[in-house]
C-alpha positions in Angstrom: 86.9 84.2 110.0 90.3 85.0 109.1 92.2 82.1 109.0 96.1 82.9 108.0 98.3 79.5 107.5 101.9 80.4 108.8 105.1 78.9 106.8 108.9 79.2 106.5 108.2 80.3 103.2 109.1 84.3 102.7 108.3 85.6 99.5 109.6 89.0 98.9 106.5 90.7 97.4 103.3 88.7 97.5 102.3 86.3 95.4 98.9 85.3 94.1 99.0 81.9 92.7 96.2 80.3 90.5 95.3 77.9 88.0 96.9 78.4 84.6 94.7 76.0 82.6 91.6 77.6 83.8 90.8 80.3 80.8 88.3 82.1 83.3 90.9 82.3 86.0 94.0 83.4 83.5 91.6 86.3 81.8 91.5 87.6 86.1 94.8 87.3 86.5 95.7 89.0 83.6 93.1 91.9 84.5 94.4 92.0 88.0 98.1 92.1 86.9 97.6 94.8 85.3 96.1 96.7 88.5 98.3 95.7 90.7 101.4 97.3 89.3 103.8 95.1 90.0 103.4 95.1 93.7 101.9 91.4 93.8 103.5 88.8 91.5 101.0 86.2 89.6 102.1 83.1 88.9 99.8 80.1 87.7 100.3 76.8 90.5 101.4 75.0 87.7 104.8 77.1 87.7 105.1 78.0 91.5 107.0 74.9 92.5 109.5 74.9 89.8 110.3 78.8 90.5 109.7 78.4 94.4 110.4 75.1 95.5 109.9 75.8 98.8 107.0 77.5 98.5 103.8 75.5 100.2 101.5 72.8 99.1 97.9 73.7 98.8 95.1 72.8 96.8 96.0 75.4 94.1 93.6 74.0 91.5 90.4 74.5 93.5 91.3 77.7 94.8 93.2 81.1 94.0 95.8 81.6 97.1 97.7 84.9 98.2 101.1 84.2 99.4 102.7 86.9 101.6 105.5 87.1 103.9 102.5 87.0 107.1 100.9 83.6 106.0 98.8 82.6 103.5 95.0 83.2 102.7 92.7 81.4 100.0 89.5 82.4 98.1 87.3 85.3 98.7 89.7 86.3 101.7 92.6 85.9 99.2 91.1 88.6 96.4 90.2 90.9 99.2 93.8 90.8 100.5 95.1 91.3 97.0 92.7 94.7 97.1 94.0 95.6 100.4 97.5 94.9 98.7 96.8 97.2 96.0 95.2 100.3 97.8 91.0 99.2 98.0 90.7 98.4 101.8 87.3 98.0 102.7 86.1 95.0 101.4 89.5 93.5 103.7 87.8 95.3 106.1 84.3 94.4 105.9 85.8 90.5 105.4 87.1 90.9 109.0 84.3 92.6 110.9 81.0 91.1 109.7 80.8 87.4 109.6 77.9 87.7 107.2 79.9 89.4 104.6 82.9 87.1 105.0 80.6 84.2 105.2 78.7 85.5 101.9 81.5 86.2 100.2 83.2 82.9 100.6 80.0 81.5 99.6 80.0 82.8 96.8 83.6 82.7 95.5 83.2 78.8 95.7 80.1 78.8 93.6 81.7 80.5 90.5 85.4 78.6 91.5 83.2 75.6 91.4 81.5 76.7 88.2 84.0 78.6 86.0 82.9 77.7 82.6 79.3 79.0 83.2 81.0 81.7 85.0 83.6 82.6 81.9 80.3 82.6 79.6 78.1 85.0 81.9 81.5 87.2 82.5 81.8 87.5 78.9 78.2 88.8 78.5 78.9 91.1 81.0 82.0 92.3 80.2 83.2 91.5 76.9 85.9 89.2 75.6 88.8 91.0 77.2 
């Protein structure tokens, strides 16, 4: 299900781009930042263009996009290659050899992408405010 996009654009660590007025989206990024330890660099789609010009067009407001040197990957597939990125491997791994989880996962990444104000209010329940 993997579907890389290929581009001239080589960015020397990855880069997971998002949407910097969503508060539900900024409070991830911020989390996964933090975990990441500065081997991925998060930047919100509303900067990329002005430090990267020549980095890609995609619909970065709709959905959260890793940018590596290989291609480019969006949504559920994008967070899992962030955890492969930061040393948690298998849910990459299940992504790529079950169609039902990649499928499920998708699925479900675009309900709460396509809901993140409910989303933000049920995360805070869960987890707290920060």
């Amino acid at each position: 299900m993997s579907k890389k996009r290929k581009r001239n654009f080589i960015p020397n660590k990855p880069i997971m781009v998002w949407d910097g007025e969503c508060s539900f989206c900024k409070k991830f990024a911020e989390r996964f930042k933090t975990r990441s330890k500065d081997l991925v660099e998060f930047i919100p789609y509303q900067l990329l263009s002005e430090k990267y010009p020549e980095a890609p067009k995609y619909d970065y407001q709709n959905s959260v996009f890793f940018l590596e040197n290989s291609g480019s990957t969006r949504g559920a597939e994008a967070l899992f290659n962030y955890f492969k990125k930061t040393g948690i491997k298998w849910p990459k791994v299940l992504y790529d050899e079950y169609r039902f989880f990649s499928r499920s996962s998708e699925f479900f990444y675009r309900l709460i992408a396509n809901n993140r104000k409910i989303a933000a209010v049920v995360g805070r329940f869960f987890f707290g405010s920060n």
